[in-house]
N, C-alpha and C positions, 0 to 999 in steps of 0.2 A: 954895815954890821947886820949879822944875820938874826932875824929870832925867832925864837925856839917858836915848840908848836904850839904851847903853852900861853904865847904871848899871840903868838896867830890870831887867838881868838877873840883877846882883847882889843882894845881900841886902836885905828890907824893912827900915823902922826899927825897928823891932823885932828885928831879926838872925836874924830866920827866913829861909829860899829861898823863893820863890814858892810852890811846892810846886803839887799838882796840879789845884788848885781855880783857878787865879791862873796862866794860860801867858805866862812872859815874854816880853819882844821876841823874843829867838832863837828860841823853840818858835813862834811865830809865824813868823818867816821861812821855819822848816824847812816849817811846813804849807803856804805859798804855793809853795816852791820844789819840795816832792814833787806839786803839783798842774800845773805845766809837760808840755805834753803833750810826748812826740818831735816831733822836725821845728818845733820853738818857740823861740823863745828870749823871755826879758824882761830889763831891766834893774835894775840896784840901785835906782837912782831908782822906777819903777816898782813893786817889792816895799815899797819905802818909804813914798812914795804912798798903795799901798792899806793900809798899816797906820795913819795918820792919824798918820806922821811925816814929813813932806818932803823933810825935810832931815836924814835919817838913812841917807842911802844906805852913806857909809862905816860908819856901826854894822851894814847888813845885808854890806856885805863880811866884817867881823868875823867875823859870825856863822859865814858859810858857812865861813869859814876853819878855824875852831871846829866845824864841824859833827862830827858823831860817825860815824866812816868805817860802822857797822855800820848806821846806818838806808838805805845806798847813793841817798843825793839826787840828784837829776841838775844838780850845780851847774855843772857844765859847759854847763848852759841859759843860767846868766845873765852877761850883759856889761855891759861901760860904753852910755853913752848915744849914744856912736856908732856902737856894734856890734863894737866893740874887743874880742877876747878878754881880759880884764884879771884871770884869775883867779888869778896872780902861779903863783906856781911848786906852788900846791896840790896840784892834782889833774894834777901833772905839765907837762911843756914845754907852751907853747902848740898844737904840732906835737899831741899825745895830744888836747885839748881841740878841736882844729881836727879831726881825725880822726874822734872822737866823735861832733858836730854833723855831719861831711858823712856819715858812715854812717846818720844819720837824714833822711838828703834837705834838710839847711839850706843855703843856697845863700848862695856869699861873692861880694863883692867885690874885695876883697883874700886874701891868705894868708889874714892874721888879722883881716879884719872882713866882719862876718855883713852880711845884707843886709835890715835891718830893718823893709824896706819890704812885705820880701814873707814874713816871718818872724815877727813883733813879736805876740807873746802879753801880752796885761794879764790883770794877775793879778783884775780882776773883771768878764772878759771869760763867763767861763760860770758867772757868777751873775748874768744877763740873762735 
């Protein structure tokens, strides 16, 4: 039985944590999302993608949400799939998030959506 990514992160069957030999889902999310250069964004789907889960985009919202404030990630990089700021009330108003991204030169369309056209970092874009 497969599980999710959600569960990835909790405990093996044997009721051990990962531990450090074994980087869960999350600890993978965090290393894709501390690799976003300034001036980039990507998306959930995207970070998802390159972990060989597709369809775990809402388990990488999770994560971010969860993220641990002292390793400073820059999750303010990543968006929904239309460039939507979507990172809910985390890492403050959309307004903080939006401010963020344009003091790194990301260029919007909207208030609050990024312009993915000319922005859009994949996470195994510089492992080419």
């Amino acid at each position: 039985m497969t599980q999710s990514a959600f569960h990835a992160n909790a405990q093996n069957e044997d009721g051990r944590g990962s531990g450090p030999s074994r980087p869960t889902f999350f600890d993978r999310v965090f290393v894709v999302v501390s690799r976003i250069p300034p001036g980039r964004v990507t998306t959930y789907g995207a970070i998802a993608r390159a972990l060989g889960s597709p369809r775990a985009a809402r388990s990488v919202g999770w994560a971010l949400h969860l993220a641990p404030e002292e390793d400073a990630l820059p999750c303010h990089r990543v968006v929904d799939r239309n460039g939507v700021l979507s990172g809910g009330w985390h890492w403050g108003h959309p307004d903080v998030m939006a401010g963020l991204l344009r003091d790194e030169g990301v260029p919007f369309l909207d208030p609050y959506r990024v312009d993915l056209a000319a922005c859009l970092w994949l996470p195994d874009e510089d492992e080419t």
